[in-house]
C-alpha positions in Angstrom: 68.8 83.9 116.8 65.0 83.4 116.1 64.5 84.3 112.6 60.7 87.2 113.1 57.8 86.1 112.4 56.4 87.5 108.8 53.7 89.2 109.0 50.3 88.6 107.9 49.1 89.4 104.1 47.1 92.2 103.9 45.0 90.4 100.9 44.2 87.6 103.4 43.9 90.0 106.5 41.5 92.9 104.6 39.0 90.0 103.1 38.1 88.9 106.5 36.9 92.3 107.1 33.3 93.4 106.5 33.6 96.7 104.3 31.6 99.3 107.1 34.7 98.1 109.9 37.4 98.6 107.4 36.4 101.9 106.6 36.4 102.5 110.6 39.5 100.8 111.0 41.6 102.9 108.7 40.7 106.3 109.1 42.4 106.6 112.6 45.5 104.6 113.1 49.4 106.3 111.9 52.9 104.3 111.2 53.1 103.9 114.5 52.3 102.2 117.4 52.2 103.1 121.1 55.0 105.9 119.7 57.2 102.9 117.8 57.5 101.5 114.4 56.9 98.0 115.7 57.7 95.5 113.4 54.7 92.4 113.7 56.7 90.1 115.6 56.7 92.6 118.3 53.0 94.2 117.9 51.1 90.7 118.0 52.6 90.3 122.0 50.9 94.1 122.2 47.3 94.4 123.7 45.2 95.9 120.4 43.4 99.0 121.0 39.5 98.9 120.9 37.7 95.7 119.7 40.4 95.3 117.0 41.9 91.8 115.7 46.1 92.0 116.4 45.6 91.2 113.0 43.7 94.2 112.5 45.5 96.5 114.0 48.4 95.0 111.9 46.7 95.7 108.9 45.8 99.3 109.7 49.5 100.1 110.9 50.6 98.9 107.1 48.4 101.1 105.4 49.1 103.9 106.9 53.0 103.3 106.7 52.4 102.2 102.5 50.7 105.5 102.4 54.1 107.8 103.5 57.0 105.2 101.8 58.7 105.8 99.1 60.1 103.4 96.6 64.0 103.5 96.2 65.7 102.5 93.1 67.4 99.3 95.0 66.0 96.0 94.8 65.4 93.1 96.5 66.4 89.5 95.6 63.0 89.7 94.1 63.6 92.7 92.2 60.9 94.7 93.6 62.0 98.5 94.8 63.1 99.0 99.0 60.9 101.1 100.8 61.4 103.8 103.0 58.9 105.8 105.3 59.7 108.6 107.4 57.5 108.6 110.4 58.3 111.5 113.0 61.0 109.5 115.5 63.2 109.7 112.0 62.5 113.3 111.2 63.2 113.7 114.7 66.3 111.9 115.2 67.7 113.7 111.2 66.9 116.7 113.1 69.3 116.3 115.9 72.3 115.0 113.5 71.9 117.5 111.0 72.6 120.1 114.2 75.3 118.5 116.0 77.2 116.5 113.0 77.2 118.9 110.4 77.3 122.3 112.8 79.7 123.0 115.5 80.7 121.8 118.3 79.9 123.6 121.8 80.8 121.4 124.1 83.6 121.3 126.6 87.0 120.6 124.7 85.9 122.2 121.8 88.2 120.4 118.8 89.3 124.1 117.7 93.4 123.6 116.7 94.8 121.6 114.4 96.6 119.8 117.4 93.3 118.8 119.1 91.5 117.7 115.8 94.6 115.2 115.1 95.0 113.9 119.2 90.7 113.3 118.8 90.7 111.9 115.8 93.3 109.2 116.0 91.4 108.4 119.5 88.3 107.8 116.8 90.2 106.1 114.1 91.7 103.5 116.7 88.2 102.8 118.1 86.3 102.2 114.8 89.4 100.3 113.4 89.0 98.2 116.7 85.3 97.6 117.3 84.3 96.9 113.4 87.2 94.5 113.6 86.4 92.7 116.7 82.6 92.5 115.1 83.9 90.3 112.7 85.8 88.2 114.5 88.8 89.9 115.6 90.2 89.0 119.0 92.4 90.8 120.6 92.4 93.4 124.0 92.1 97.2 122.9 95.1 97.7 124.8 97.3 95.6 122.5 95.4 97.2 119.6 95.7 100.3 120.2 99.3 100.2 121.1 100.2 98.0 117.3 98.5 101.3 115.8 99.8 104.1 118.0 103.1 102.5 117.2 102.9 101.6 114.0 103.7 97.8 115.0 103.7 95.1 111.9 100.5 92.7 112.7 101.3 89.8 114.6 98.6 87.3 114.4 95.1 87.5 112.0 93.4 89.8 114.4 96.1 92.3 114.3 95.9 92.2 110.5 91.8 93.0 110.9 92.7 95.8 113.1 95.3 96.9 111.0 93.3 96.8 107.7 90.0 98.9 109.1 92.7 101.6 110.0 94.4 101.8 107.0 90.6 101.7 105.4 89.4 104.5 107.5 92.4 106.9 106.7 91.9 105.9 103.0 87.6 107.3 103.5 89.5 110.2 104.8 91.0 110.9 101.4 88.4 110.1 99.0 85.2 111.6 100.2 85.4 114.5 97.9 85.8 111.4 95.1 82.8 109.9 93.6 82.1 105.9 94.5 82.6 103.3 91.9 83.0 99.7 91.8 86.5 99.8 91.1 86.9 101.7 94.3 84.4 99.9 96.6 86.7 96.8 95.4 89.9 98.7 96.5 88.8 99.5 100.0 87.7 95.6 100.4 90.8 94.9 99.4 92.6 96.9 102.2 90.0 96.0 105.3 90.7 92.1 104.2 94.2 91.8 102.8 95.9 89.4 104.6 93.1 87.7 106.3 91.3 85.5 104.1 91.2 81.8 103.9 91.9 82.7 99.7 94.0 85.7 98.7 92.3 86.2 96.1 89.0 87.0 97.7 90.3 89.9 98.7 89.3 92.5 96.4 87.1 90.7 94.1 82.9 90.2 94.2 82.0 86.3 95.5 82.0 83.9 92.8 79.2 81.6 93.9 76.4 81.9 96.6 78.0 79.3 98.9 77.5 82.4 101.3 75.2 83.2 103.6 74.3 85.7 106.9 74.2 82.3 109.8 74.1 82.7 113.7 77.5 81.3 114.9 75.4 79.9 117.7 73.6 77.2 116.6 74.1 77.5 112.3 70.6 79.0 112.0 71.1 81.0 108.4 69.6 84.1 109.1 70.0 85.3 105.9 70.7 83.9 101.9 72.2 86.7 100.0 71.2 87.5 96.0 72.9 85.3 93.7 76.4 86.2 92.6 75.9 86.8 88.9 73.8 89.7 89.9 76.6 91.5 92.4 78.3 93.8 89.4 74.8 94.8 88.3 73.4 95.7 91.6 76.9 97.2 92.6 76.6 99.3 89.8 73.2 100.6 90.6 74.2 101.2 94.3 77.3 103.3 93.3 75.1 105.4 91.2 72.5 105.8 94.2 75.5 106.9 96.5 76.4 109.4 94.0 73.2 111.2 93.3 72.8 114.3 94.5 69.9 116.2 96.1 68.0 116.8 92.8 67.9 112.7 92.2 64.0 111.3 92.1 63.4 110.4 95.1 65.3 113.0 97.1 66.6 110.6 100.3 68.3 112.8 102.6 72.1 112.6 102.8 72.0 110.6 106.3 69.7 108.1 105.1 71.2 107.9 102.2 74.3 106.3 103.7 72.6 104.1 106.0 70.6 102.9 103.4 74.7 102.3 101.5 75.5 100.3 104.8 72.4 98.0 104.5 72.8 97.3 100.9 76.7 95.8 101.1 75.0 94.2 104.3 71.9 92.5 102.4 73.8 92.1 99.0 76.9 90.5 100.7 79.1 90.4 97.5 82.1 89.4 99.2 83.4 86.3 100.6 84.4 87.9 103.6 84.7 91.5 104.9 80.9 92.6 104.3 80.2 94.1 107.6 83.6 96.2 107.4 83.0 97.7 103.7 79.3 98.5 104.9 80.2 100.6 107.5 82.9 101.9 105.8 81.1 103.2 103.2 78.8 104.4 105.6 81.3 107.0 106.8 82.4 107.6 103.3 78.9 109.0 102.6 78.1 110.6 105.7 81.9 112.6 105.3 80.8 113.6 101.3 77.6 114.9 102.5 79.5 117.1 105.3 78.9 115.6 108.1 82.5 116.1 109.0 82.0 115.2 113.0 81.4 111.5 111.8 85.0 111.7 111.4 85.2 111.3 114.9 82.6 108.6 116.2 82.5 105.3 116.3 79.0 103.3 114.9 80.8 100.0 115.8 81.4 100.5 119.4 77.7 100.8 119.7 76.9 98.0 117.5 79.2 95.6 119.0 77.6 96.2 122.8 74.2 94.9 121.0 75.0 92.9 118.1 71.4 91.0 118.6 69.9 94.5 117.8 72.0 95.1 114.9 71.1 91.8 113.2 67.3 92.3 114.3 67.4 95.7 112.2 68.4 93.5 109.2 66.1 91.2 109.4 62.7 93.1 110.4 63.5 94.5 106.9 64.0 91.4 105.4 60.6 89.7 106.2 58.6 92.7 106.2 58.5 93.8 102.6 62.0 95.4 102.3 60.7 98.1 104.9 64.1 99.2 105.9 62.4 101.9 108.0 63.5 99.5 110.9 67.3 99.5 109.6 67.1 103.1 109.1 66.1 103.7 112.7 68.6 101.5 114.5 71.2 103.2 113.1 70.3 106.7 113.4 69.7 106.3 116.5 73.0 104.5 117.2 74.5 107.7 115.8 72.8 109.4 117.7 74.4 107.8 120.5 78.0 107.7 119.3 77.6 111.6 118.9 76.4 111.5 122.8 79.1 109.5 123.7 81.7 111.5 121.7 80.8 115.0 123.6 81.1 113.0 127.3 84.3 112.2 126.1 85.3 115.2 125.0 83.9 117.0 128.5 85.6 113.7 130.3 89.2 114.9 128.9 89.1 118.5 128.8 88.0 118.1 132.6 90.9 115.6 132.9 93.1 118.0 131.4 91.8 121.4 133.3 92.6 119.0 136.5 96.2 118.2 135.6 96.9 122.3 134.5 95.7 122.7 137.8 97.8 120.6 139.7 100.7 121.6 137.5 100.1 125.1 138.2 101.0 124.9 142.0 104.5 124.4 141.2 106.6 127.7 139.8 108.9 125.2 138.7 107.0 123.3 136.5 104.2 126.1 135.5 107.0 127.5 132.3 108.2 124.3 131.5 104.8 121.8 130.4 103.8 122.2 127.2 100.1 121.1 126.4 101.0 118.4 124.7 103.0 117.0 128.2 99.9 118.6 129.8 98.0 115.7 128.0 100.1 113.1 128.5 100.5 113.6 131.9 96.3 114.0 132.6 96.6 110.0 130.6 99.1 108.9 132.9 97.8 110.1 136.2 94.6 107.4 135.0 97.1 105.1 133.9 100.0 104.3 136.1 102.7 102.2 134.4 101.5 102.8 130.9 104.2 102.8 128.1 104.7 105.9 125.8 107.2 106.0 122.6 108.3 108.9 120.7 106.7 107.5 117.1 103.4 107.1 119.5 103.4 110.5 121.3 104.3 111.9 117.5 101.1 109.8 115.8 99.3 111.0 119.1 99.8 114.9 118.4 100.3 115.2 115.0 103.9 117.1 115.8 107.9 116.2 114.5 109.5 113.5 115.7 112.4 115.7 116.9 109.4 117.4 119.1 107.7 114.7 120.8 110.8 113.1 121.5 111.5 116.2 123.0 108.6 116.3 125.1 109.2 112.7 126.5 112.5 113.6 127.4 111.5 116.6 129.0 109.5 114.9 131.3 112.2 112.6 132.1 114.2 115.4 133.1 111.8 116.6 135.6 110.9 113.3 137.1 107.7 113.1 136.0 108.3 109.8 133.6 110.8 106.8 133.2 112.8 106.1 130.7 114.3 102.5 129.7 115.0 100.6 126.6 112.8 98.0 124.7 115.3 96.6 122.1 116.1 99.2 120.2 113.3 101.6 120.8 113.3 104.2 124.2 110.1 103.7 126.5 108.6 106.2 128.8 107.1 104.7 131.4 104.3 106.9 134.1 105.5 106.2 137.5 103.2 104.8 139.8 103.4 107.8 142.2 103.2 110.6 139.7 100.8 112.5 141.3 102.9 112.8 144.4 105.7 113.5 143.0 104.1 116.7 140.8 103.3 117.5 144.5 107.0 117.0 146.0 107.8 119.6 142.7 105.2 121.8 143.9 106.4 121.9 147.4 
């Protein structure tokens, strides 16, 4: 990846400019331009408006976005504050999460029982242990991966172990976002996502111990990237714990939203651990965004998004970088790749309870079977219509629903009974198996 172009200093830019045109040129430009917060290496390709210079225009554009930032109390490598603007695309965009990730849900399939919250969250848990895996390296199909957690199958290989570790990570978020971050605890939670994976055990857990690290392209070597040196990491983690923790009377108020992405950016830009960066970032990400009550975040998945366009992902880091610490741009990546995950989680949520309403239906046409489904079965069967030949176990189905083991494996066998699944041995474990003609024969039951 091209590393941006920086852009031009506004000392050298303004004293080209004859005082009577600057005063023209600044009273009527914003933050943005053409409605985006264009970073220079994208607005110098831009046709300028009027007779202006793309270096005027340039010039302009930054004063008007110095005029709205903020300073944050994080630093660069430099030691000078982070800035942060809020031009309207963010306001907008924090508008639209604070309504449908903090309120309630009104879509179709409305997560209202304990049953559904459980089946959708897993669903969640799986992806984001997956996809912020497989950014890293991880590689392995979903399929397999998904089956190792929904079965609670020991790791096999390095990429299993990845998996495995985001999982356990994201279950362990679950459990402490009433808890206050620290150090100590951002170490733990590296620990988990990297245990077993690391070229040294002993990285896992603890800050890097020399700045032999660095952010490169895994294309062609370009580093992209060269983190603060490691003798600052406990200092500078100890100042981003207590910007996590302060509340909403903390000078300057940074609403709870950005205030996580900003969390994410920081383990990103810091990189204070050998390994296992990208994980803890986004992990901490959901740590913050779940404090601040944004309990739907529970449920979506920031990496699926970020691994379709990982180019854009990395852009966001380094439009920052070269642009004064601006992380306006990192800010708006992300929120509007929440955005998107939010989007994405209410199609699926239509998606299945459509899926499911389709199935009752079918089911319903049959007296015999119309007493005898459960909605758990009901859901398992609307899976297996889609996926003829998939393989369901007890412990799975259990995980799955949140319900006894003595239940699901009554379910299974229930379906067995009636014909609707197969059952065989793998080992020592029973399978359930969806016949490839399921849907006729609910029919022949019906009939």
């Amino acid at each position: 990846m091209k590393i941006p172009l920086s852009p031009p200093s506004e000392r050298d830019v303004v004293g080209k400019i004859p005082p009577e045109r600057l005063a023209r040129i600044m009273e009527s430009y914003s933050p943005l331009a053409e409605g985006e917060y264009l970073h220079w290496d994208q607005l110098r390709h831009r046709e300028p408006p009027g007779d202006l210079t793309p270096e005027e225009w340039w010039f302009a554009i930054k004063m008007a976005r110095l005029g709205q930032s903020r300073r944050l109390p994080l630093l660069d490598k430099s030691s000078k504050p982070l800035l942060l603007a809020t031009p309207e695309p963010v306001q907008i965009h924090l508008h639209h999460i604070d309504r449908d990730a903090a309120g309630e849900i009104l879509a179709p399939g409305e997560i209202n029982t304990p049953e559904q919250r459980n089946r959708y969250l897993l669903h969640s848990l799986i992806e984001e242990a997956i996809t912020s895996s497989q950014l890293e390296g991880a590689a392995t199909t979903r399929k397999v991966a998904e089956s190792m957690l929904r079965e609670q199958r020991k790791p096999r290989d390095r990429s299993e172990q990845m998996i495995f570790n985001n999982y356990q990570a994201m279950e362990t978020i679950r459990g402490m976002k009433d808890e206050p971050i620290t150090p100590e605890r951002i170490l733990k939670l590296h620990w988990i996502l990297t245990e077993d994976t690391l070229d040294d055990p002993a990285d896992a857990g603890r800050l890097r111990l020399s700045d032999d690290v660095h952010v490169a392209d895994h294309r062609d070597g370009t580093i992209l990237h060269q983190p603060p040196t490691y003798s600052e990491l406990p200092e500078r983690l100890d100042r981003l714990c207590t910007f996590a923790n302060a509340g909403e009377n903390a000078t300057p108020f940074v609403h709870p939203a950005l205030r996580a992405i900003l969390l994410h950016f920081m383990i990103g830009y810091d990189h204070p651990f050998v390994d296992g960066n990208g994980r803890t970032a986004r992990a901490l990400f959901y740590w913050s965004m779940a404090r601040s009550g944004y309990w739907l975040m529970e449920f979506l998945s920031i990496s699926h998004f970020l691994r379709a366009a990982p180019a854009q992902y990395v852009r966001a880091y380094l439009h920052t970088e070269t642009d004064s610490c601006d992380t306006t741009y990192f800010i708006l990546h992300q929120l509007e790749t929440i955005r998107k995950a939010i989007a994405a989680l209410h199609d699926y949520l239509a998606r299945t309870a459509e899926e499911q309403r389709s199935t009752e239906r079918l089911l319903a046409t049959s007296p015999k079977l119309r007493n005898k489904i459960n909605h758990r079965q009901v859901a398992l069967l609307a899976h297996a219509l889609k996926h003829p030949g998939e393989v369901y176990r007890i412990d799975s189905h259990q995980r799955t629903h949140g319900t006894a083991y003595q239940t699901a494996r009554s379910d299974l066998l229930g379906l067995v009974e009636l014909g609707l699944l197969i059952s065989d041995r793998g080992g020592r474990a029973l399978l359930f198996i969806a016949p490839g003609d399921l849907q006729d024969k609910i029919v022949n039951i019906a009939g």
